[in-house]
Each structure stands twice: as structure tokens, then as C-alpha cells.
N, C-alpha and C positions, 0 to 999 in steps of 0.2 A: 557669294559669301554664305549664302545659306544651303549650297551644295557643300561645303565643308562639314558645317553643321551638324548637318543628318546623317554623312559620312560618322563623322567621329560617334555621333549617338551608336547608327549602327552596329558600330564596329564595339563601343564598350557593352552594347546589349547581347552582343555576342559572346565575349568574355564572359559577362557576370553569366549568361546561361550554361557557358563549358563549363564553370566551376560549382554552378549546382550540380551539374549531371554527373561531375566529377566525383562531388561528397560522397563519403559511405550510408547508406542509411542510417538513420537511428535505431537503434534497439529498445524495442518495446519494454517498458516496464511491464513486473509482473504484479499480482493482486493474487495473497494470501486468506480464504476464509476458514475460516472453524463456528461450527455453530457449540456454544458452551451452554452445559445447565448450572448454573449458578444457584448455589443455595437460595433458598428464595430469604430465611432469614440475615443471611449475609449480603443481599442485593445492594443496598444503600451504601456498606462500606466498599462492595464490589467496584459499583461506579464512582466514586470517591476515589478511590486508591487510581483507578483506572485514568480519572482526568486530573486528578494530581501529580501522581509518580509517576505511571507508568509511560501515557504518552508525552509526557516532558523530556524525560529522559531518552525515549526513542527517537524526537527529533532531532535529538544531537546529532545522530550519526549516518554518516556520510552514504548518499543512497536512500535518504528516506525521503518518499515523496507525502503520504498521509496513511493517516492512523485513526480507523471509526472504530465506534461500537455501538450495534444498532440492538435495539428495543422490538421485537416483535411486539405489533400495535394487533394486527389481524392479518388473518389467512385469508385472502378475498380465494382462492384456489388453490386446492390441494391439501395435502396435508400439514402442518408444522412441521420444521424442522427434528429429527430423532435428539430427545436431550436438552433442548432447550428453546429461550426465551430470547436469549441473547446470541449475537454475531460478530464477531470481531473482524473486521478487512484493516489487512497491514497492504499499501502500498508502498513496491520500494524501485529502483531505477533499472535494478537486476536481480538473478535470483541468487548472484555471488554475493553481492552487496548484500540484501538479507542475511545469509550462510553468515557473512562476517557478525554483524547484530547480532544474529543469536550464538554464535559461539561468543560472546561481547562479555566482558565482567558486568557490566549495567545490566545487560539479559538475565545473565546467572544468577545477580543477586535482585532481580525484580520480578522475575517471571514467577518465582514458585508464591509469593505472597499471593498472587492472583488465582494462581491454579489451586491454594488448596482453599480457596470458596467455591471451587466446584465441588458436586454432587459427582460428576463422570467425569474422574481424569481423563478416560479411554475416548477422547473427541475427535473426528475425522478433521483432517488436517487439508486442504484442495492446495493448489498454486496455480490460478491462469494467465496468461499472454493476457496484456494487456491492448486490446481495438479501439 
């Protein structure tokens, strides 16, 4: 009876491992940063708007994994970032998924509130592969 047993084990352990080996990979989410200078006297309503409106509204939509906005504390090495204080990382599941977002009506109509408390619209823009 217990030769059955371990027979049938074997045999669904076999199974369930063709059908991982079978799967496609996953596709790496990607990670969007910009480092922004931020009027320093607009800072307060900056992050405001920023954990109000903006990333509310970004989690709606489909593909979004998170949305920071970091505060340089200190530079233990190197230099500061060119232009600013602040960093924005948009994580999303693709980089079409993003694309869709920002061609988005919610994009359109929430992005520029944000951008004009910046001091440098001209902010470098990165997209990495997400490890």
C-alpha cells in the first residue's frame, strides 16, 4: 500500500515541476527616477499635493506597483543629486503600463500642478529593470 503511495507522490511531483519549467518567466517590473528641485518655498504644498492627489490617483491604475517620494536627509558619498532635494521612484509592472499612465487623463490633469513647483522643469528622467 505504501508503494502506491509514493508512486502517486512521485508522479504528481513530477507534474507540478513540468508545469513550472513549462511557465513563461515573469517580467521584471520597471523603476522610474527623476531627481526634482522643488521650490524650496513651495516644499510643504509640494508634498501635500504629492501624498494627497497625486499618488492616490496613480494607484488606480492598472500596472502600478508604488509610488515614493524621497527627502534627501544626507549625502554620506558623493555628491548630491544635480537640482534637487527630492526624488520621485514610480514603480510600475511594465514600462507599456507606465506609457499608458502617463498618456492617462489623471496624468495630464495632475502632473503639471506638480511640475510647476519646480525651480528645473529640465529634470533627467532614468527607467531601470527591476532585480
Amino acid at each position: 500500500m505504501k508503494r502506491r503511495t509514493y508512486l502517486g507522490a512521485m508522479i504528481a511531483a513530477t507534474a507540478t515541476g513540468a508545469m513550472i519549467a513549462d511557465a513563461a518567466p515573469a517580467a521584471r517590473p520597471i523603476q522610474l527616477h527623476c531627481d526634482l528641485a522643488v521650490d524650496p518655498a513651495k516644499e510643504k504644498q509640494f508634498v501635500a499635493y504629492f501624498e494627497n492627489v497625486f499618488r492616490p490617483v496613480a494607484r488606480r491604475h492598472t500596472g502600478f506597483i508604488e509610488l515614493k517620494l524621497l527627502k534627501l536627509n544626507t549625502a554620506v558619498r558623493g555628491g548630491v543629486p544635480p537640482g534637487g532635494k527630492f526624488r520621485f521612484e514610480l514603480t510600475y509592472q511594465s514600462e507599456e503600463l507606465r506609457q499608458k499612465w502617463v498618456a492617462s487623463d489623471d496624468h495630464v490633469k495632475n502632473w503639471p500642478p506638480m511640475e510647476n513647483m519646480l525651480t528645473d522643469k529640465n529634470f533627467g528622467i532614468l527607467v531601470y529593470d527591476v532585480y
